[in-house]
N, C-alpha and C positions, 0 to 999 in steps of 0.2 A: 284237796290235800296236796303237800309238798312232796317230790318227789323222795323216795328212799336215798337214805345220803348214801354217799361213798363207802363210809365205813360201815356202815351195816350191811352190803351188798357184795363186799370186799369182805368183812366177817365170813357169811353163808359161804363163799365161793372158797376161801382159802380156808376156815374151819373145818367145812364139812368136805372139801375138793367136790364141788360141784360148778357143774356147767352151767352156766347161764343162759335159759330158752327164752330171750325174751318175745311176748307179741306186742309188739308196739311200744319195747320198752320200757312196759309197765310190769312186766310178769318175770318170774324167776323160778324153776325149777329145784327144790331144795333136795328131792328122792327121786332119782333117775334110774338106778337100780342098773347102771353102766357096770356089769361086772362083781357087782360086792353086792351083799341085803342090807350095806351101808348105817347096820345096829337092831335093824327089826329082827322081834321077838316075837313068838306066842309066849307070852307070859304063862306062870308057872300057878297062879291061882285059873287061866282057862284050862292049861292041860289037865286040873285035876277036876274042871267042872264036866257032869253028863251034859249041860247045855250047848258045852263047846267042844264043836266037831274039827277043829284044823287039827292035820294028822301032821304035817313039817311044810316046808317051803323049801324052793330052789332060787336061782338067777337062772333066768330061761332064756332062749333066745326063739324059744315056739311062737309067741307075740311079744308086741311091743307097738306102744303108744306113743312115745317118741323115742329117737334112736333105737340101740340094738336088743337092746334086753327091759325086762321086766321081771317084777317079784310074781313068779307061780305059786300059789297056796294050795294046799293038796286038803281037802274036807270032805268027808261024810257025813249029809244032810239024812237021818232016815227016814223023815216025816212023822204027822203024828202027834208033833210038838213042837213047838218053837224052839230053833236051836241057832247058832250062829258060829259063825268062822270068824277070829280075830286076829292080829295082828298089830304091835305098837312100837312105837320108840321115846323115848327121852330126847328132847333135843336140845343144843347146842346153844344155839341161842333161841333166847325165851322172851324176848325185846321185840313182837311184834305190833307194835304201835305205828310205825308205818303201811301196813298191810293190812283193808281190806276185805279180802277176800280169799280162802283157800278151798281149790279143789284138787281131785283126784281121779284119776280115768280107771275106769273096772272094766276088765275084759270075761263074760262067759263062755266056751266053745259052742258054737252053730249046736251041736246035738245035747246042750243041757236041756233042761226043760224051764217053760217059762213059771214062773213066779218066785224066784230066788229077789233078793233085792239089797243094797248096797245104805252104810251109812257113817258117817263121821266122826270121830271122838275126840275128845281134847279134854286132858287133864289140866288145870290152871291153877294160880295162884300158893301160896304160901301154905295153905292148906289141904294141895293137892285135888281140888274137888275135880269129880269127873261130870261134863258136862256131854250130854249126846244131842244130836238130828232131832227137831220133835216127828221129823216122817223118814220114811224109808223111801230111797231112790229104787224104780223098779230097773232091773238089769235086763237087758234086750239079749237073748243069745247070738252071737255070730257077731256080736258089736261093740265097741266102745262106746262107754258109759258115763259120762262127768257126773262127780258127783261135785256140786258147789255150795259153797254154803258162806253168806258175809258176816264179817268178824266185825265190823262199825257196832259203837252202840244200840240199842234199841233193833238189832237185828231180830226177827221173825223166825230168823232158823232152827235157833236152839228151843230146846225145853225152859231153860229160864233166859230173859233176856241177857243181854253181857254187855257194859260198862267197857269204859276204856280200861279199867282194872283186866276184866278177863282176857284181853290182848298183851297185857303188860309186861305177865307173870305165864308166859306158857312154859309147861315141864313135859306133856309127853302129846303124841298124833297117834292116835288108832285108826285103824279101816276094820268095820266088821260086814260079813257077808251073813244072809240073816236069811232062816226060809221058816217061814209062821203056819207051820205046822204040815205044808205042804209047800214045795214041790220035795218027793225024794230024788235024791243026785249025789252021787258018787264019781269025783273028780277035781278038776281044776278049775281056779277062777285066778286071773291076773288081776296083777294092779302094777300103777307103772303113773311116771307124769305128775306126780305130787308137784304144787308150785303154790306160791303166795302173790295174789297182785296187789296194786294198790291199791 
């Protein structure tokens, strides 16, 4: 695949004022979380679902996955039942046809308990559809987490495969934090290092 031109790269960086992390000059950092929550939401049909436990979010500087800050998400998981912590945005540009692959680094504190786990969302196309992970990333406590997942056609990631259509048309990027009916945990879970490579 061709490199990302100029102008798409020059978009992200002056649209959204983000910095540039490249690893090999293939990757770009689009939610850095420098300061600002840079548009993310808990949306307003989670805060009114029992399933979803995010109680608000900060700009921390407690962890961070690259540079100085990260998005803190504040959730109580009670166990019992499958619940999740979300989190989303709308983006900018929605012209991901050179990119890919997109991940995201998840941080749980050393003293959560293990079986909490991590996954990706992405609303696309004209119609809005929301597509998710067909698996959950498990989250290590005390650790950063990549959650990756490839946007190429005929990708194995998602629940339905996705066409160069579903890169085309991107409208919004969720993270949700997810515990299936156990671990209970009451606290914080970072995310931080959103980025698209080639």
């Amino acid at each position: 695949m061709a490199r990302p031109s100029k102008w798409i790269i020059g978009t992200w960086l002056i649209g959204l004022s983000l910095t540039a992390a490249p690893v090999g000059a293939t990757e770009i950092v689009i939610y850095g979380f420098e300061g600002s929550p840079e548009g993310w939401v808990i949306p307003d049909w989670a805060k009114a679902s029992a399933d979803y436990v995010a109680q608000d979010f900060t700009v921390s500087q407690s962890q961070a996955g690259e540079g100085q800050h990260a998005l803190e998400l504040h959730a109580d998981f009670p166990g019992g039942r499958w619940t999740g912590a979300y989190i989303e945005r709308e983006v900018e540009v929605t012209d991901w046809m050179p990119f890919g692959r997109l991940s995201a680094d998840v941080f749980v504190p050393a003293d959560a308990p293990q079986g909490l786990t991590g996954k990706l969302i992405l609303t696309v196309g004209d119609q809005w559809t929301w597509t998710e992970m067909n698996r959950s990333i498990p989250l290590t406590p005390g650790e950063w987490t990549t959650i990756s997942v490839g946007l190429k056609p005929g990708s194995m990631d998602w629940k339905f495969f996705p066409d160069d259509n579903f890169r085309a048309s991107v409208k919004k990027i969720g993270v949700r934090i997810e515990s299936n009916k156990a671990p209970v945990y009451q606290g914080s879970v970072f995310v931080d290092n959103i980025r698209l490579a080639e």
